[in-house]
N, C-alpha and C positions, 0 to 999 in steps of 0.2 A: 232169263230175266232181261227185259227191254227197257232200258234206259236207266240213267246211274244218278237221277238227282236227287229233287227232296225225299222223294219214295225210297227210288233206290237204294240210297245209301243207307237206310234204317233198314228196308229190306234184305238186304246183302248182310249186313252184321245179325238179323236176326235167323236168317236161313243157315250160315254157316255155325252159327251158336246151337240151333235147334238140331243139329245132326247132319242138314243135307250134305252127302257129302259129295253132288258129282251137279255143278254149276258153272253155266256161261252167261257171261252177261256182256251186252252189248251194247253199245253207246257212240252215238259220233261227237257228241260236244266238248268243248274243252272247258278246264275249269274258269270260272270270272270270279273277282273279288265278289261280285255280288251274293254267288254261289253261298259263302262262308260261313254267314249265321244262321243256316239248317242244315247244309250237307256236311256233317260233321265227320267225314271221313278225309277232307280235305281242309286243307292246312295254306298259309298261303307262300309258302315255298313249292306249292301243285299249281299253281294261278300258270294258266295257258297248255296245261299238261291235260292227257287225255283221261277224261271221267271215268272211260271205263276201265282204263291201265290202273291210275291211282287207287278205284274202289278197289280194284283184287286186292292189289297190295296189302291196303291197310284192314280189309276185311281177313287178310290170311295171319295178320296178328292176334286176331281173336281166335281164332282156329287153325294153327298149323297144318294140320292131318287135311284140311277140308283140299278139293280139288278143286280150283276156279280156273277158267279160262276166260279171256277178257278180248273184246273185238271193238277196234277201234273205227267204227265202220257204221254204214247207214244200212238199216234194217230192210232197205230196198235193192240193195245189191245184191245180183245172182246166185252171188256163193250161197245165198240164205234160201237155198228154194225150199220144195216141200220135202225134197228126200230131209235136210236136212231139221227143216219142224219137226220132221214123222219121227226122227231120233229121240224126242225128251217124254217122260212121263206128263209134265205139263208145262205150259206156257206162262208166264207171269209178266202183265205189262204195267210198268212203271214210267207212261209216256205223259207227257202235257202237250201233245196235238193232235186232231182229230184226226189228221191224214194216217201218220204214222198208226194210229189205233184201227184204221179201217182195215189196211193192210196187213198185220198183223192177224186181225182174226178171220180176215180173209183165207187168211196162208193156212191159219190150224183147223179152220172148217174145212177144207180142204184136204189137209192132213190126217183131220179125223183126231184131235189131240187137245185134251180140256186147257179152256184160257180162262185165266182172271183177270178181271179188270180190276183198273184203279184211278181212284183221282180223288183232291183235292180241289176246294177253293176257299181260304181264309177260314173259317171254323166249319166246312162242311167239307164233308169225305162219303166217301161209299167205294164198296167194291161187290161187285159181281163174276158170279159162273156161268161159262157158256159154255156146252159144246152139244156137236152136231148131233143131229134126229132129238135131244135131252133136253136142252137149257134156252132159249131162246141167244141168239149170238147179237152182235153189239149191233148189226145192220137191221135186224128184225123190224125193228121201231123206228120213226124216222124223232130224230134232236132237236126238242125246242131251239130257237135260237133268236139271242138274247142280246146280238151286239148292237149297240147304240150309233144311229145314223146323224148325220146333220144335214140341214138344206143346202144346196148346192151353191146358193147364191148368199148366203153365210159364210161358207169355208172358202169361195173365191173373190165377194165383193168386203164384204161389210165382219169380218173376223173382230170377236169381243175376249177370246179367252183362247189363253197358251195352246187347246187341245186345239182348236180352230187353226190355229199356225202350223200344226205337226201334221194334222190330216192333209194340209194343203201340200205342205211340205213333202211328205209322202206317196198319198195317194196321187198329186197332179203333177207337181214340178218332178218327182222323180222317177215317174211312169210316163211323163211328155217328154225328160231327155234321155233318158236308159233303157225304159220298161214297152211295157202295151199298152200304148195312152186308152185302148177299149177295154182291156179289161177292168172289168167289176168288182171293187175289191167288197162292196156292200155295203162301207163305211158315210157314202157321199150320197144324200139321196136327191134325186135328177127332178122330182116331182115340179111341176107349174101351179104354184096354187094361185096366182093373180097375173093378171095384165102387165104388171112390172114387170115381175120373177120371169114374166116371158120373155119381154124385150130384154132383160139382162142377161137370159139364156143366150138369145141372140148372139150379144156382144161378145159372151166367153167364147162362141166358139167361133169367130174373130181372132179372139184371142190365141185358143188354141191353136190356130192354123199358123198362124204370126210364131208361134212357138218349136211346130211340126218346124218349119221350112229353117226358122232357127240351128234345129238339130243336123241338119246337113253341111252346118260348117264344124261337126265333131274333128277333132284334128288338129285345127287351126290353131296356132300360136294363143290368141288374145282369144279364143274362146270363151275362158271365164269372163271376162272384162263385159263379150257380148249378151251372157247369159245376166248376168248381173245389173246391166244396163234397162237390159228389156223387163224382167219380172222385179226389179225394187225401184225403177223411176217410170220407164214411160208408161207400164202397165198401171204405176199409182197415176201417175199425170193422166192417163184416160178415164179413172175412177174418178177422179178429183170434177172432171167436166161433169158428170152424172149429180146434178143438185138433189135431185128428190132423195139422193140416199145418204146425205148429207142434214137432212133434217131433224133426223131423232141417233146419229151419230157422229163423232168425233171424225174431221177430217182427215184423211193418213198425212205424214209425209216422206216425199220419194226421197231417196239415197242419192248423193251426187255421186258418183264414182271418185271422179278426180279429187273432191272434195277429203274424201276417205282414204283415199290412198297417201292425200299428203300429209294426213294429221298422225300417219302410220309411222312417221320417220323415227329411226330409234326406237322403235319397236323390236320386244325379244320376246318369240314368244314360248306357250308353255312347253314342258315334256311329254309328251303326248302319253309317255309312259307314267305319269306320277298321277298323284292322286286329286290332286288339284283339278288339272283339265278331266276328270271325267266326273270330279262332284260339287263344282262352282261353276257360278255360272259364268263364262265368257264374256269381255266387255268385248266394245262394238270392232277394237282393232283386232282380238283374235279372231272371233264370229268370222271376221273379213279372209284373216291370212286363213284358217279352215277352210271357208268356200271354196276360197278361190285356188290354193293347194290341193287339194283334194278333186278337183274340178278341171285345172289344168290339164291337157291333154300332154304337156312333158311331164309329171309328176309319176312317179314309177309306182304309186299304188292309187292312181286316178281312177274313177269309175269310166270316165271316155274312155280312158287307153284301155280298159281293161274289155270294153263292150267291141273295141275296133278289134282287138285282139281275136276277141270271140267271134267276128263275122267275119276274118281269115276263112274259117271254115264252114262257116255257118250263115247266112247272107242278113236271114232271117233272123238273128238271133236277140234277144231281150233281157236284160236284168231282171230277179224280182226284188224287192225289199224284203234284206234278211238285218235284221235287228242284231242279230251278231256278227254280222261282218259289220268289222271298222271302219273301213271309208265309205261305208253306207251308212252308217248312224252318224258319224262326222258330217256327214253331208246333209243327211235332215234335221239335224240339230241345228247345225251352221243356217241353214236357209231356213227355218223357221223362227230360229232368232230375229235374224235378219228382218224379218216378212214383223214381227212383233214388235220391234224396232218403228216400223212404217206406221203403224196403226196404233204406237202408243201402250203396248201389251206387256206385261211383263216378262223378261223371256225366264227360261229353262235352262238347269243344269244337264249335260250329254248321261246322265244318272235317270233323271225324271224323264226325257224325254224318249229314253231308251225303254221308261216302263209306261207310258204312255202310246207310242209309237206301236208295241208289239205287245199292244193289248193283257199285258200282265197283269194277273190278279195275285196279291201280297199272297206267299206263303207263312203256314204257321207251323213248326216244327214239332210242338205236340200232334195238329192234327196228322201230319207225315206218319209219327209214330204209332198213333192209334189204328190207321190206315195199314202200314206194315203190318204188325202186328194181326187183324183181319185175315190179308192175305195167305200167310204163315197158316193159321189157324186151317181157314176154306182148305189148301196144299195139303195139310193132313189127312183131311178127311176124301181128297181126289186120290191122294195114291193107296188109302185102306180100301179104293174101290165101293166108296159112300158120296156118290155124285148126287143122290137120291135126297141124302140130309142136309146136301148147304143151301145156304139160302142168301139172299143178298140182302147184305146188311147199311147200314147208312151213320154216319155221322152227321149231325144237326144241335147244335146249340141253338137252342128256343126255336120258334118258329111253331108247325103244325106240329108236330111229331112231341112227346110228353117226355121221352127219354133221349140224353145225349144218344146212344145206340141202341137202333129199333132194327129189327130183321123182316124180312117176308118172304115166300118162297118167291125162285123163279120162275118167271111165265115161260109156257111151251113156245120151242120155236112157230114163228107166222110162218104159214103155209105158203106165201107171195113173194118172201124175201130173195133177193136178188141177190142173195150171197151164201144160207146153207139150203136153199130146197132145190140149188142147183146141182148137175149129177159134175164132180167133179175127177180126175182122172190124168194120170203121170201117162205120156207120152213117150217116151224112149226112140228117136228115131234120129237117124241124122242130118242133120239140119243142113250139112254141104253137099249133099247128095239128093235127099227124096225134093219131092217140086210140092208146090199146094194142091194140084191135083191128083200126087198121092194121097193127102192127108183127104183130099171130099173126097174122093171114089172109094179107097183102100179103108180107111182107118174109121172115115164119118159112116160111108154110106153102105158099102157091103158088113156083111154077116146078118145073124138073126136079131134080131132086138131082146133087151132083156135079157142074153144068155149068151155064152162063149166065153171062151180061154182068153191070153194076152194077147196071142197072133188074130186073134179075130175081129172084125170092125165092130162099132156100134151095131149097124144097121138102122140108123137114120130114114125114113121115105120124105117123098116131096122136095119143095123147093126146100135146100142147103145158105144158109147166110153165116159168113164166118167173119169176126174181128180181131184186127189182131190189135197190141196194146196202143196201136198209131194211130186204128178205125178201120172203117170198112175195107177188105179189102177181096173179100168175094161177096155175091148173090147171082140170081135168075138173069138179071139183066146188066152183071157187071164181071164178066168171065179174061178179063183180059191177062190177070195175072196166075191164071190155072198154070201155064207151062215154065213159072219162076221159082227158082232153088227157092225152100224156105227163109238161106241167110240172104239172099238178094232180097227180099221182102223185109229184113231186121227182126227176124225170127230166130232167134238162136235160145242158148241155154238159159233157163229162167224166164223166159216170153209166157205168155200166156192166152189162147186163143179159147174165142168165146165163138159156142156154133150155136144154131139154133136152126130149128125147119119147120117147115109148113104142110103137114100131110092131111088133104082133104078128104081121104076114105078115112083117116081116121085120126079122130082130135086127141085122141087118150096117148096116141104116141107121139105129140108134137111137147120136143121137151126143148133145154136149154143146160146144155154141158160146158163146162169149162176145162179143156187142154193145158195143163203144166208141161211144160217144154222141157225135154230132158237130153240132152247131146249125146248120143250115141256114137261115139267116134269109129268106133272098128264096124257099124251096122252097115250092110251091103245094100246100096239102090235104095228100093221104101223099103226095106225090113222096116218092124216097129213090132212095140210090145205098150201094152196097152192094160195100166193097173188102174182098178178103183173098183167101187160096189156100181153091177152090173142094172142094180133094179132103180132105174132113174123115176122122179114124178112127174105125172104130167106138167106141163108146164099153165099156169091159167094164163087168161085173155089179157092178165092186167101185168104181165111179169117186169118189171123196171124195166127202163130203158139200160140203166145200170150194166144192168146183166149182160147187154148186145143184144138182146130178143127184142123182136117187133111184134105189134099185135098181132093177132091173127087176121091177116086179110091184107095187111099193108105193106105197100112196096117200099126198096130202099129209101130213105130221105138225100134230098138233093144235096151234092156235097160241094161247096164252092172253097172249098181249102187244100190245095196241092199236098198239103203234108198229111191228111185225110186219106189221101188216095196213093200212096203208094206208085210211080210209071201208071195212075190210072187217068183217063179223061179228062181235060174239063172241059165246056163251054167254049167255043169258037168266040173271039173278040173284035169287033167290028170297029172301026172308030172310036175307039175305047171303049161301047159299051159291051156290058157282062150279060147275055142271054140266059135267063134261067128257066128249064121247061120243069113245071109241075106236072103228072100224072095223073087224074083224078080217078079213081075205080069206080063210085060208088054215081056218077055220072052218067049219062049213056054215050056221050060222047067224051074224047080226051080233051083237056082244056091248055092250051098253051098256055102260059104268063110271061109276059116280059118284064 
């Protein structure tokens, strides 16, 4: 069982009541007040304790006899590979994030081991069956998607509502001084619909640069003070000059610094631990001590200190916004207050803004139930060896559908899917020992195809293109790292390498395999032993990029990101600029681009 909240916890008391008697469940979160009024397994003497330690617990009150084991741990870490998916009759996921869900039925397609899925949102539920060559698996189909954008020059110039401050908050200010100011979170949308909206594109990113060069005084004493200064006065004072956006809106006003600091005196502020600071709303002198505490580069759980800490080792390295770490919701709460403050808005309790922020949709504890429940039922019928009779069921109050719970069969897995029509396959070899060009000569390319024992290769023909979970790091035209140990590469146990080839005598045998990495520690040189169903499918023209496959006919794509490449190439730099050579095939001549 994957994850321990509003699911899981009805899950977990209904499986150990219904007989299961031989259960692990897994969970990395810890408990939040918030948790309390659905996950009824916990109490708030549990408040900070591990979700998945506490469900055992209280679930082995209802059932003595039953066997739970409990992991307090991300369903992404190695220990979890596929030997150990291939251990359960079946999988049960109790997740609310898409990532986490991907991976998971990644793992049991793989595995070869039936998954249910689950989920909730406010009175709707469903769960479904998937498993491999049977059920179509969660990847099959690509996910509506449903998240709500705002204009760009809304969330940075002319903000009208609390949500506008938190997106800013968020997605700009805390991705321009911690994160990847380019990454896309989806939520900001960039469009130019007029003349204006252009020129004030413009100016933000002005802005932003003012901002970027900001970030390199990370460290400094009076950092906050600088941070503070620029995004709640001068950045308003340069708005304020822009009349036209002042005509059909309320003029902000900027923050003085010293102004604020001195009306602070005598100021005591809250317990960060009571109940107060996380469900009122903050007046203007905590807002402040928040910021600018939490923001401080001496403050011992500052998100600077915490980011310089991380680029010790890491040079490159980036925060992202996690809604549950605390000096990250402290932080975009505090600044989005702030930012609301300026513009006249009214602000948010670190409560709202924490379910605003991280895109929460209300849970409802009936539908949990009803959902559990489901699950349990489908679980009967997978381990009587009746995959054949379940069907995915759904919860819907009103809407299309005429009953709260409507059923339909599952659709057959898509013949495209970039995650079960791939040939998948445990690896056993040792990773301090064999190089990558054991793994393409020995393991890819020699034997017969379609047939052999564990000692025998695929037998792979044509060009070989292999990824490992970092990118490219072999093809035709990119052989440098053939003579490097596996774990020189960051290949080791629970890695996962994706090959795929290009055989022109014959397109029936150009597939797309996935390698589960298995450390073989006593295996001599390339020994290796090589498990999974030997009858792979062709692979079609169109197979995801997902998968590491290219179409057929297309050379690697140009890769201009070091951490891409592995000790591979890049582009010679001239005067600073970055040469990029494209290759064109379908040309008569190659085509350079600069």
């Amino acid at each position: 069982m994957v994850g321990a909240g509003g699911i899981g916890c009805e899950l977990l008391k209904n499986l150990v009541m219904s007989g299961f008697g031989h259960i692990e469940v897994v969970d990395l979160d810890t408990i939040d007040l918030s948790n309390l009024n659905r996950q009824f397994l916990f109490q708030s003497q549990h408040i900070k304790k591990s979700k998945a330690n506490v469900a055992r617990e209280s679930a082995l009150r209802f059932n003595p006899a039953a066997d739970v084991k409990s992991h307090h741990a991300s369903i992404f870490e190695d220990r979890f590979d596929i030997g150990w998916f291939r251990s359960f009759d079946v999988v049960l996921n109790a997740l609310d994030n898409v990532a986490a869900r991907r991976h998971v039925n990644m793992m049991c397609m793989a595995a070869n081991v039936p998954l249910i899925e689950s989920g909730t949102a406010g009175y709707h539920g469903q769960v479904s069956i998937h498993k491999r060559g049977v059920a179509a698996c969660y990847d099959c189909f690509p996910k509506p998607v449903e998240r709500k954008t705002y204009p760009v020059c809304t969330i940075r110039s002319t903000p009208s509502e609390p949500i506008h401050c938190i997106v800013w908050a968020k997605n700009y200010l805390y991705s321009s001084l911690f994160g990847n100011p380019e990454d896309d979170t989806g939520e900001i949308d960039n469009a130019q619909r007029s003349e204006t909206e252009a020129n004030e594109i413009k100016e933000l990113k002005v802005e932003a640069e003012a901002l970027k060069k900001l970030r390199e005084n990370m460290g400094h004493a009076d950092y906050g003070k600088m941070v503070f200064e620029k995004v709640f006065n001068r950045d308003i004072q340069r708005l304020l000059g822009m009349d036209d956006l002042w005509k059909t809106h309320a003029r902000p006003t900027p923050l003085d610094f010293d102004a604020v600091r001195a009306a602070m005196a005598g100021f005591v502020p809250a317990d960060p631990a009571s109940l107060a600071f996380d469900q009122t709303v903050w007046d203007l002198s905590m807002t402040v001590h928040v910021f600018l505490e939490r923001l401080a580069a001496a403050s011992a759980k500052a998100l600077s200190e915490r980011l310089l800490e991380h680029r010790k080792a890491d040079a490159a390295c980036a925060l992202s916004f996690d809604k549950d770490d605390e000096p990250s919701l402290n932080f975009v709460t505090a600044a989005a207050n702030l930012r609301a403050r300026c513009f006249h808005i009214a602000a948010r309790s670190r409560f709202d803004v924490k379910q605003m922020a991280g895109n929460i949709i209300p849970a409802i504890a009936t539908t949990n139930a009803i959902v559990a429940g489901m699950i349990v039922m489908l679980a009967f019928k997978v381990l009587a060896g009746a995959i054949g009779a379940c069907k995915n069921t759904f919860v819907q109050y009103g809407g299309e559908r005429t009953h709260l719970l409507s059923s339909e069969p599952f659709a057959p897995p898509s013949a495209d899917c970039s995650v079960c029509s791939v040939g998948s396959f445990v690896l056993r070899i040792n990773t301090a020992t064999a190089t990558l060009r054991d793994v393409v000569d020995k393991v890819v390319a020699s034997g017969t195809f379609g047939a052999g024992s564990g000692r025998d290769g695929l037998g792979l023909c044509g060009e070989i293109t292999v990824q490992s979970n970092a990118g490219l790091i072999h093809d035709v035209e990119f052989d440098d790292n053939l003579g490097m140990r596996l774990d020189e590469l960051g290949i080791r146990h629970g890695s996962k390498l994706s090959i795929t080839n290009e055989d022109d005598a014959d397109a029936s045998r150009n597939v797309a395999v996935a390698l589960f990495i298995e450390h073989w520690d006593t295996a001599a040189g390339a020994e290796f032993e090589l498990v999974g169903d030997r009858s792979i499918k062709p692979r079609p023209n169109h197979t995801h990029a997902a998968a590491g496959a290219h179409a057929a006919g297309a050379k690697r794509p140009v890769v201009d990101d070091a951490a891409a490449d592995p000790k591979g190439k890049r582009p010679r730099v001239d005067d600073g600029i970055d040469a990029a050579i494209v290759l064109d095939d379908d040309a008569d001549d190659d085509v350079a681009v600069l």
